[in-house]
BALOBA-1460 file (C-alpha; in Angstrom, 3 decimals):
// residues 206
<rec num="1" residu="x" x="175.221" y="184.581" z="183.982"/>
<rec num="2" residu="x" x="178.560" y="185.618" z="184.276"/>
<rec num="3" residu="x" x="180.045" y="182.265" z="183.452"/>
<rec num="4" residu="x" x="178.770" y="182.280" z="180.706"/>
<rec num="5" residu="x" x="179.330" y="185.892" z="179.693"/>
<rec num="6" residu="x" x="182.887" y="186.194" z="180.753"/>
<rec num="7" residu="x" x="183.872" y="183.494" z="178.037"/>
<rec num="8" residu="x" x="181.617" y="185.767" z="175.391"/>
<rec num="9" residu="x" x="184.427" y="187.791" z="173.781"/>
<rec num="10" residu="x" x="182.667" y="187.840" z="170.616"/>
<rec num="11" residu="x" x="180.103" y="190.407" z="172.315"/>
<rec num="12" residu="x" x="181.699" y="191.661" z="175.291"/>
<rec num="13" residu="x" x="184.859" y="193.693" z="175.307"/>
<rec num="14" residu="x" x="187.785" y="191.853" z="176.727"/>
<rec num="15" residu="x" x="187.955" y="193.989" z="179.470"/>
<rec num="16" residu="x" x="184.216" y="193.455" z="180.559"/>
<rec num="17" residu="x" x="184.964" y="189.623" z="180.599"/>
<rec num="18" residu="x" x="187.792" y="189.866" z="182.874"/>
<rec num="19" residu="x" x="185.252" y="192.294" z="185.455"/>
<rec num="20" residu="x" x="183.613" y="189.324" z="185.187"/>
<rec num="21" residu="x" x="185.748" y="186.647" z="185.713"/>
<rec num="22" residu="x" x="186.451" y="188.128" z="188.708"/>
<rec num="23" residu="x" x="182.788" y="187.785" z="190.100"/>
<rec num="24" residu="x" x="182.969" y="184.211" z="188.990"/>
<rec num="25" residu="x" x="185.843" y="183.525" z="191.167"/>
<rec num="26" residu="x" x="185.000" y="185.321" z="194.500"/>
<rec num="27" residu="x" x="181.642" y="183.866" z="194.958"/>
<rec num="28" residu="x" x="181.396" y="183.544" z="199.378"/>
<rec num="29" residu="x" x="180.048" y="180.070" z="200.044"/>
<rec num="30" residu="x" x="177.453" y="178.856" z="201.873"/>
<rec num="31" residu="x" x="177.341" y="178.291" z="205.518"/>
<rec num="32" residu="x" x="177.476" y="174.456" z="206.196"/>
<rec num="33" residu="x" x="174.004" y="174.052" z="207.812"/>
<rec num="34" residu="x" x="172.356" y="175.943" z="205.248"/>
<rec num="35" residu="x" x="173.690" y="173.570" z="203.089"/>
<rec num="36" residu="x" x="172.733" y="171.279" z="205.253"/>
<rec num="37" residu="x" x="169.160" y="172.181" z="204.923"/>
<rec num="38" residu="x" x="169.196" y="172.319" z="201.509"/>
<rec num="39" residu="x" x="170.060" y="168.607" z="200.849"/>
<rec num="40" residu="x" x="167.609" y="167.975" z="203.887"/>
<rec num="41" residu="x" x="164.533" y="170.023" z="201.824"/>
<rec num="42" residu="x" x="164.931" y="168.277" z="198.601"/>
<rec num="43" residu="x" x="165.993" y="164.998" z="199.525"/>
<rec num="44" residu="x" x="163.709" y="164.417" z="201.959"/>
<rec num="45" residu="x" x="165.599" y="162.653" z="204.856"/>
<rec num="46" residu="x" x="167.603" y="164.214" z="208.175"/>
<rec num="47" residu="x" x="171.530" y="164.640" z="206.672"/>
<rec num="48" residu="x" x="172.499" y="161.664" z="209.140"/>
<rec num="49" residu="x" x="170.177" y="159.223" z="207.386"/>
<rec num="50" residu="x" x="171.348" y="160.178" z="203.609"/>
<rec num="51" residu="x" x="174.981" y="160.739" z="204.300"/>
<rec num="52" residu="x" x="177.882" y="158.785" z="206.663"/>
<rec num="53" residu="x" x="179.742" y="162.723" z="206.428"/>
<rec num="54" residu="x" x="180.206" y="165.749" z="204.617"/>
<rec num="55" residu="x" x="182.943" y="167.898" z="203.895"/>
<rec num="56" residu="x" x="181.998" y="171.220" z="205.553"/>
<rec num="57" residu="x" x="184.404" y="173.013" z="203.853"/>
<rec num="58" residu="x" x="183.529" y="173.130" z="199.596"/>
<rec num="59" residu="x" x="185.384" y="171.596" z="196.757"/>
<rec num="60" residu="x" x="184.029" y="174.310" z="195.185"/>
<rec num="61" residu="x" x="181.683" y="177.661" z="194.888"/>
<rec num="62" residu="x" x="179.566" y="179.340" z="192.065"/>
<rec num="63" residu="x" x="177.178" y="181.923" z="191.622"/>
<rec num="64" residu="x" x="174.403" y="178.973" z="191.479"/>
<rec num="65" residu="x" x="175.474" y="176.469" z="193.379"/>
<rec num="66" residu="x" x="178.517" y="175.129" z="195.348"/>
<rec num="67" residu="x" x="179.547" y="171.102" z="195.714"/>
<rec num="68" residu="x" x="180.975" y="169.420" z="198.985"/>
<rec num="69" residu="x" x="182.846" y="165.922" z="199.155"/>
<rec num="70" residu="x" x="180.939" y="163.356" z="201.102"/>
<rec num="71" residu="x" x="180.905" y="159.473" z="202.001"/>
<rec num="72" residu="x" x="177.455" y="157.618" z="201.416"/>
<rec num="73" residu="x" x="175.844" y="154.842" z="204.561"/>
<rec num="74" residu="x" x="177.730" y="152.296" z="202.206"/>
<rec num="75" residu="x" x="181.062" y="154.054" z="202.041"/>
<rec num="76" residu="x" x="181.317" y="155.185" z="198.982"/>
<rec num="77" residu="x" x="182.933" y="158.991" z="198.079"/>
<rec num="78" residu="x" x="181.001" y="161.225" z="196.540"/>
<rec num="79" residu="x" x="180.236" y="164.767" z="195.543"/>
<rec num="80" residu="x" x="176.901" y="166.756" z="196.423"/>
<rec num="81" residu="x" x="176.391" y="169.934" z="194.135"/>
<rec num="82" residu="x" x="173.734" y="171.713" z="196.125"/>
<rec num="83" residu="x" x="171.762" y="175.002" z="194.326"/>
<rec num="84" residu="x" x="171.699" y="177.826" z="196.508"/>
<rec num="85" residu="x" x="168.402" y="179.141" z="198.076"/>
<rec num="86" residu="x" x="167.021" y="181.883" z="196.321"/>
<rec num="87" residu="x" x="168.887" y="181.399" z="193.355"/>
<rec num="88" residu="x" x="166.322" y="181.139" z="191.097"/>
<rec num="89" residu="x" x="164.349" y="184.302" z="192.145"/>
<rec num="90" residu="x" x="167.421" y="186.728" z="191.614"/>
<rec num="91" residu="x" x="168.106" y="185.133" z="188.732"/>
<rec num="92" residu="x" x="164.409" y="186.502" z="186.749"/>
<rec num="93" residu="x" x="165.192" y="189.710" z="188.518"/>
<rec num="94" residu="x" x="168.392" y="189.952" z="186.858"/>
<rec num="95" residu="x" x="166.815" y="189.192" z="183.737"/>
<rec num="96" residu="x" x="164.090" y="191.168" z="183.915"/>
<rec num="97" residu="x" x="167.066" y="194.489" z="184.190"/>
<rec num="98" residu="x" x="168.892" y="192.599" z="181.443"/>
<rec num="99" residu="x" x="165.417" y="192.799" z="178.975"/>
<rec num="100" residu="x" x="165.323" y="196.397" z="179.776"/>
<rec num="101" residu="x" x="168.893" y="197.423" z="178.848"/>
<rec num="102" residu="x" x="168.878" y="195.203" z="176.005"/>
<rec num="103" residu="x" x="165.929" y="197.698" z="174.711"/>
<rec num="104" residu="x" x="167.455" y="200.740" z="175.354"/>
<rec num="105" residu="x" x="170.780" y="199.149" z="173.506"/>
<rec num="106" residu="x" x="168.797" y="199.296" z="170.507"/>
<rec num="107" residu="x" x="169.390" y="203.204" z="169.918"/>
<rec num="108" residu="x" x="173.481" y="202.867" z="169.986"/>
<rec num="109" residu="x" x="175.523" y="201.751" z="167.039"/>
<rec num="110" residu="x" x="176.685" y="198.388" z="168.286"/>
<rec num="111" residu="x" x="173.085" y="197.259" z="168.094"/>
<rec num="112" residu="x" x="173.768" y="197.196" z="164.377"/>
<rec num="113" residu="x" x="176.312" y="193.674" z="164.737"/>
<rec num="114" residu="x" x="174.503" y="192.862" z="167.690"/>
<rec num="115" residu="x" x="170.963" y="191.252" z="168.952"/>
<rec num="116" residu="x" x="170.960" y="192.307" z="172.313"/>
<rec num="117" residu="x" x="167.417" y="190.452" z="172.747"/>
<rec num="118" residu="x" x="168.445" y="187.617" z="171.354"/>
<rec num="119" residu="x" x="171.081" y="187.251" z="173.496"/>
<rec num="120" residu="x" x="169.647" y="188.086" z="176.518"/>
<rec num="121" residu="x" x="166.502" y="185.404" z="175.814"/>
<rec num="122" residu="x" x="169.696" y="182.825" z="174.706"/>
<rec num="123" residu="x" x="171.271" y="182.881" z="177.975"/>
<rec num="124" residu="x" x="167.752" y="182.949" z="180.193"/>
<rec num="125" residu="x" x="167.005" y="179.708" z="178.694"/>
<rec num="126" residu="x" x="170.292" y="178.444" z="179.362"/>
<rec num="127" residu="x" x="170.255" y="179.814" z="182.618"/>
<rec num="128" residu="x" x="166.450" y="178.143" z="183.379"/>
<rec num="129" residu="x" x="168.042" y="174.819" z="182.452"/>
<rec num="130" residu="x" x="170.817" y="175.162" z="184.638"/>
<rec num="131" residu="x" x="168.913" y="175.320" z="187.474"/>
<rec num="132" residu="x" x="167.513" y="172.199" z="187.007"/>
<rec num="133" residu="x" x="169.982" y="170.086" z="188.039"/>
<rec num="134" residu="x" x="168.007" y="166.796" z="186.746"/>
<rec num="135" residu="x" x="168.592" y="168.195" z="183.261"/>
<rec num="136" residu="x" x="172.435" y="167.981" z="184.028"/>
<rec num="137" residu="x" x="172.229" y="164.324" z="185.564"/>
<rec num="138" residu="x" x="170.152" y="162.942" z="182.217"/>
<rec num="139" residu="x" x="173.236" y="164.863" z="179.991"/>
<rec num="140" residu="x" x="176.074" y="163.152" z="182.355"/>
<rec num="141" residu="x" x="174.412" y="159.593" z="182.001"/>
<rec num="142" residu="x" x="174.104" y="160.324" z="177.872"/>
<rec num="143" residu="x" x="177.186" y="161.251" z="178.093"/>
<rec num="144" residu="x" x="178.480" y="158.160" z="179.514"/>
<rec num="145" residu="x" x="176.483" y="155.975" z="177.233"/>
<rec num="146" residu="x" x="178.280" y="157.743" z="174.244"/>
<rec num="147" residu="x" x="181.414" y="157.410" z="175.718"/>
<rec num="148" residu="x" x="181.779" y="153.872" z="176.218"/>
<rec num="149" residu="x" x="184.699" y="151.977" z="175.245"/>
<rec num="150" residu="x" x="187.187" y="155.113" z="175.282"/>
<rec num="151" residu="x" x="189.759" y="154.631" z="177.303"/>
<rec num="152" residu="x" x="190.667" y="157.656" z="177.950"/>
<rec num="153" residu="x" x="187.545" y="159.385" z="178.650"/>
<rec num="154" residu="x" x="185.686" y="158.949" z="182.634"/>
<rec num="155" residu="x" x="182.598" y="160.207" z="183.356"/>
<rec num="156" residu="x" x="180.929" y="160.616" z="187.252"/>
<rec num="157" residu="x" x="178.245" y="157.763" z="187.769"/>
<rec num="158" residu="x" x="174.979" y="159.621" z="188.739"/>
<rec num="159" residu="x" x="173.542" y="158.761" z="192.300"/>
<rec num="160" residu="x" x="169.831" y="159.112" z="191.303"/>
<rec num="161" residu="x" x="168.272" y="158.445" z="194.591"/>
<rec num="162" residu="x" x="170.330" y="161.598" z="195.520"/>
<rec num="163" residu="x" x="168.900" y="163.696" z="192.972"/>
<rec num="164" residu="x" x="166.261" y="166.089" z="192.204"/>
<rec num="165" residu="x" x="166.074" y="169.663" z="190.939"/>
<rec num="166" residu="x" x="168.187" y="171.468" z="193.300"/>
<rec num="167" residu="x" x="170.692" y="168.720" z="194.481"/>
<rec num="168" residu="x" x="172.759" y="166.746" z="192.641"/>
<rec num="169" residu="x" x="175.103" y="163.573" z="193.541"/>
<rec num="170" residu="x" x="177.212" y="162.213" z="191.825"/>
<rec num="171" residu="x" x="180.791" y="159.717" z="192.244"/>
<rec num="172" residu="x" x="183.884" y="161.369" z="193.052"/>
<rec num="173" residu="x" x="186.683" y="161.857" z="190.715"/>
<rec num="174" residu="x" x="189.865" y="162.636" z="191.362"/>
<rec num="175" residu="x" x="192.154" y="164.542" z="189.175"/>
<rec num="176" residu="x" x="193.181" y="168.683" z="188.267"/>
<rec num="177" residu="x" x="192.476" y="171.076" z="185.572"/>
<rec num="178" residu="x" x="194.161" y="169.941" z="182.008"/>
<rec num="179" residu="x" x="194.870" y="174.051" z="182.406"/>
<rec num="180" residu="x" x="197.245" y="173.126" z="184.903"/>
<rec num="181" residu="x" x="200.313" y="172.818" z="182.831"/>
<rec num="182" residu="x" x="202.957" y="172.346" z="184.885"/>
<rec num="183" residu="x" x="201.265" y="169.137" z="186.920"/>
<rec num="184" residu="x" x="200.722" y="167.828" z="183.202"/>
<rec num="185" residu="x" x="204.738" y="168.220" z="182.926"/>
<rec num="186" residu="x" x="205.320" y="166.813" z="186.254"/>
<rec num="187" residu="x" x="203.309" y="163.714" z="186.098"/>
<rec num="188" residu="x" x="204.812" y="162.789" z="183.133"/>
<rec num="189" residu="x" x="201.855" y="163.549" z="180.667"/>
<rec num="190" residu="x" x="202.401" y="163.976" z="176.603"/>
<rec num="191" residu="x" x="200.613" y="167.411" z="175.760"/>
<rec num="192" residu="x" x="200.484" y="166.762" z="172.441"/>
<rec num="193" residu="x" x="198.349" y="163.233" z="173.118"/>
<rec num="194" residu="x" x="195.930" y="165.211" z="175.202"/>
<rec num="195" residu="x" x="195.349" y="167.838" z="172.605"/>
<rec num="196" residu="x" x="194.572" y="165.218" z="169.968"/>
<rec num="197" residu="x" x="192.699" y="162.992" z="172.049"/>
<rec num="198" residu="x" x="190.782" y="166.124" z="173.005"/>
<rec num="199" residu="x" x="190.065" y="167.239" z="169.537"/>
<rec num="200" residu="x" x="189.059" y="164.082" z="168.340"/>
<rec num="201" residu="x" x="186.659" y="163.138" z="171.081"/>
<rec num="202" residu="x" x="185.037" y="166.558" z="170.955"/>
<rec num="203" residu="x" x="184.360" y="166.148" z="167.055"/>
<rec num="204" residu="x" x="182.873" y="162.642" z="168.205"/>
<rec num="205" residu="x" x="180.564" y="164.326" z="170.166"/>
<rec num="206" residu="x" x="179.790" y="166.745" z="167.859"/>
């Protein structure tokens, strides 16, 4: 919830969103065999069967779900985003306490620009969809039906066969974050190309 709410300037105060960008970012990860178990529980197989290695440390970590690099029985590199256990239950807790504050926001003044049931419904149903993961996979693979052709646009291939609800695979990518300005700089990239390419390919999804 607090990805999503730390980008919501338009209802939060600024302040509030950087409290909770900081949650966001100092999420502790799993341990390794409880991720371990995880993939184990939904896919069905011991780890050694589905998976020639995995990275025990994480590429990276979230309050739902944290993904590891690993190699498939064929060789190929990929990435496993696995949900975390209990996830789901703290989640409806945490709405439940979001349900009641958004009623007792109803007596104060900035209930007058703002639906704080609306919201709070808005983001459970977001939130219920994020959790399952299949959901995700079906977006990814429509998205890279719609983007075929473009050059400039890659999309992960889905592993299907290592995906359900909870656990997700998917082929690795290489790369860094287009925030990353100076590695833009250094490898030689126009930022003005990227920002038009960007623009126009989101409008084309659109």
């Amino acid at each position: 919830r607090c990805q999503i709410m730390s980008s919501r300037t338009d209802v939060l105060p600024k302040e509030y969103c950087e409290e909770l960008e900081l949650l966001r970012a100092e999420v502790k990860p799993l341990e390794i065999d409880v991720v371990k178990q995880e993939i184990e529980a939904e896919l069905g197989k011991p780890i050694n069967e589905l998976f020639k290695s995995i990275d025990e440390k994480p590429l990276g970590c979230a309050s739902i779900a944290q993904v590891h690099a690993a190699i498939l029985p064929d060789g190929r590199k990929v990435v496993i985003k696995v949900q975390r256990p209990y996830v789901a239950d703290m989640m409806m807790k945490d709405f439940g306490l979001l349900s009641k504050a958004a009623k007792m926001a109803k007596i104060t003044p900035v209930n007058q620009t703002i639906d704080f049931d609306m919201v709070v419904q808005e983001l459970k149903q977001v939130s219920i969809n994020e959790l399952d993961f299949r959901i995700e996979a079906e977006a990814t693979m429509e998205f890279a039906h719609n983007m075929e052709g473009i050059k400039y646009v890659g999309c992960p291939i889905i592993e299907s066969e290592y995906t359900t609800q909870r656990v997700m695979t998917m082929s690795f990518v290489d790369g860094f974050s287009i925030g990353n300005l100076e590695k833009i700089d250094e490898e030689g990239y126009d930022r003005k190309e990227i920002a038009t390419k960007l623009v126009n390919n989101f409008l084309k999804q659109v």
